[in-house]
C-alpha positions in Angstrom: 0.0 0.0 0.0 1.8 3.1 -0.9 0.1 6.9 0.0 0.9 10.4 -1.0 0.3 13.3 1.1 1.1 16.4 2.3 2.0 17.2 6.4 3.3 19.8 8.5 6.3 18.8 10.5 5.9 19.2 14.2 7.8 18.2 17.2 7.1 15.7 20.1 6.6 17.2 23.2 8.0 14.9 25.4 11.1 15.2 23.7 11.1 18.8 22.1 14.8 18.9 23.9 16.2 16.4 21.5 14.5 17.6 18.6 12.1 14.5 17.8 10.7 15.4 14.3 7.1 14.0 12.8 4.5 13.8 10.3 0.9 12.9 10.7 -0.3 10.7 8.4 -4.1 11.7 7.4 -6.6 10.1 9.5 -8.5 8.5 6.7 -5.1 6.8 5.1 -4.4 5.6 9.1 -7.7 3.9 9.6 -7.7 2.1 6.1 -4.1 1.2 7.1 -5.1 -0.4 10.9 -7.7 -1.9 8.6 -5.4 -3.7 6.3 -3.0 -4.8 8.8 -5.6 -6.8 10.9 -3.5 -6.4 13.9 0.1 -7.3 12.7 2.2 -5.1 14.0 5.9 -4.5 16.0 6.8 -3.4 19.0 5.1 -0.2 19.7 2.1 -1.0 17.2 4.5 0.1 14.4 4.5 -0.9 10.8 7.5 -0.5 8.9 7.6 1.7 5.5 9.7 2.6 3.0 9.1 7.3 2.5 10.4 9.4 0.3 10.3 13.4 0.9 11.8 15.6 -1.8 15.3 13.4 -2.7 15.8 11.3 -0.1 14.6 7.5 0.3 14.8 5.7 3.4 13.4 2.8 5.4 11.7 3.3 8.8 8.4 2.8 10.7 5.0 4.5 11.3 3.5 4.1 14.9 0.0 4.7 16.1 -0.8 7.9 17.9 -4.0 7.4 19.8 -4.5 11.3 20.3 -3.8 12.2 16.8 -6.3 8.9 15.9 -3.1 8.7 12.9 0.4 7.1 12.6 3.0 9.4 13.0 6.3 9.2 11.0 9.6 10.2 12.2 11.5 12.3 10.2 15.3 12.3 11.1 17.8 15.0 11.7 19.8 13.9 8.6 17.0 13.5 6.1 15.3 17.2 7.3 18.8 18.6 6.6 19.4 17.3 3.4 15.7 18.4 2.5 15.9 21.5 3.8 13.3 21.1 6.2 12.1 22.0 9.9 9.6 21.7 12.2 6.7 23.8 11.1 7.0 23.0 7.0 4.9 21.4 5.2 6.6 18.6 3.3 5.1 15.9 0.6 5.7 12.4 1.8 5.3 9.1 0.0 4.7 6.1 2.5 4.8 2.6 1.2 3.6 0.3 3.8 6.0 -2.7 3.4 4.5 -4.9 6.5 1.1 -4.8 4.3 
């Protein structure tokens, strides 16, 4: 399953200190997603994924945010840098769900 969409980069307040960087995925895409995945999941409730923003292509996970009612996706220090992007931008984001 592979989605395209646009999100604003915030930070995670438990950890704004160290700079922990997401995306939301939209809420629609994250229920369709739970759906699909029947209850697999990793530690955490994660899923991994394979995103691409602007240039860069890398492999992580998505992890259920029960406030949000969405996955969130972290975005790390090195891929924001080479993007050229911060907490507050809106980036577009391809997700490929490769546990699905």
């Amino acid at each position: 399953m592979e989605v395209v969409f646009e999100s604003e980069l915030w930070l995670w307040e438990a950890r704004k200190v160290e700079s922990w960087t997401f995306v939301s995925l939209p809420v629609d895409v994250s229920a369709e997603i739970r759906d699909r995945a029947g209850g697999l999941s990793r530690g955490f409730g994660s899923l991994r994924v394979r995103v691409t923003i602007g240039g860069s292509t890398w492999r992580t996970s998505i992890f259920p945010d029960g406030g949000r009612k969405a996955y969130v996706l972290p975005v790390k220090r090195a891929i924001r840098k080479a993007e050229s992007l911060e907490a507050g931008d809106i980036a577009a984001v391809t997700v490929e769900v490769v546990d699905l």
